[in-house]
C-alpha positions in Angstrom: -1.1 3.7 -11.1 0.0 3.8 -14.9 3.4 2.2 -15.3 5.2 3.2 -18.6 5.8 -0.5 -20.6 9.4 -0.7 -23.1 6.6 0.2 -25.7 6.2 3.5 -24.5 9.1 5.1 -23.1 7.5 8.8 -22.9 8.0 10.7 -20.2 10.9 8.7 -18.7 14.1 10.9 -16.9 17.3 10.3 -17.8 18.9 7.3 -15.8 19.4 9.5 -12.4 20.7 7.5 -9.0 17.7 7.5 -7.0 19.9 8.4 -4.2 19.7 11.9 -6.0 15.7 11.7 -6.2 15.4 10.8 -2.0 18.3 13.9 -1.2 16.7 16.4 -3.2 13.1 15.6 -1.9 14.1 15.0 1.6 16.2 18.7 1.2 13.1 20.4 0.0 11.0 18.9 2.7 13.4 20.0 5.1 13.3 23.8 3.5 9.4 23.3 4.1 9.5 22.9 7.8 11.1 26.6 8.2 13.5 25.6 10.8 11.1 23.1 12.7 12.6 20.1 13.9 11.0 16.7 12.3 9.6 13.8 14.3 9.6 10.2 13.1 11.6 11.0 10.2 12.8 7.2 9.7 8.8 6.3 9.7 7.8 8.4 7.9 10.3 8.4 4.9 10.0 4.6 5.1 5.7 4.9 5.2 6.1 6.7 2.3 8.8 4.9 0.2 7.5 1.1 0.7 4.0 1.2 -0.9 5.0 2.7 -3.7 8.0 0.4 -4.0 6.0 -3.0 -3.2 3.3 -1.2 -6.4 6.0 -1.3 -8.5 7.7 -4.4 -8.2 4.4 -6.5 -7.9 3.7 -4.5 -11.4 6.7 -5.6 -12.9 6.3 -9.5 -11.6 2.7 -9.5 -12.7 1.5 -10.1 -9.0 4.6 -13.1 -8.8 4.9 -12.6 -5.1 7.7 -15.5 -4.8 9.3 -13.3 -7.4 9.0 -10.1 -6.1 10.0 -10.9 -2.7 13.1 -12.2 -4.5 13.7 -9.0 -6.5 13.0 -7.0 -2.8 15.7 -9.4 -1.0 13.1 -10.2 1.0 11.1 -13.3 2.5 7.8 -13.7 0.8 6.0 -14.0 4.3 7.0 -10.6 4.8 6.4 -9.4 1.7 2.8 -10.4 2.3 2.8 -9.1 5.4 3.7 -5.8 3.7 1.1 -6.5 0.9 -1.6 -6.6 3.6 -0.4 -3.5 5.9 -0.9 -1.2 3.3 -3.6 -2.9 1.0 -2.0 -3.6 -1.8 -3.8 -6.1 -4.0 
């Protein structure tokens, strides 16, 4: 995963809530089932969402996990317990 730096600000959106970004692609996946019910929706958004979120924020601590834990409002136990359910170095 390439994470933009302050140096290189390409490609960036304008400052959006990401509240916006999760409605809009949870509409469109909605549109995609064609009327079909979902299943699991909670798991499945929330499968989806953490990894990328626990990338991210161990990016942006340099692998700190007493600090990312802290930036996720959570315990760092748990936040390695995270780390190992979906193999995140």
């Amino acid at each position: 995963m390439n994470i933009s730096t302050p140096d290189s600000p390409v490609d960036l959106l304008p400052a959006t809530p990401l509240r916006e970004h999760v409605f809009e692609t949870l509409r469109i996946y909605f549109h995609n089932l064609g009327g079909q019910a979902p299943s699991n929706l909670y798991d499945l958004v929330q499968r989806e969402v953490e990894p990328p979120l626990l990338e991210i924020v161990m990016h942006f601590t340099g692998g700190n996990q007493t600090k990312a834990a802290e930036i996720l409002g959570i315990n760092r136990g748990t936040l390695r317990k995270k780390l190992r359910q979906y193999r995140i170095d």
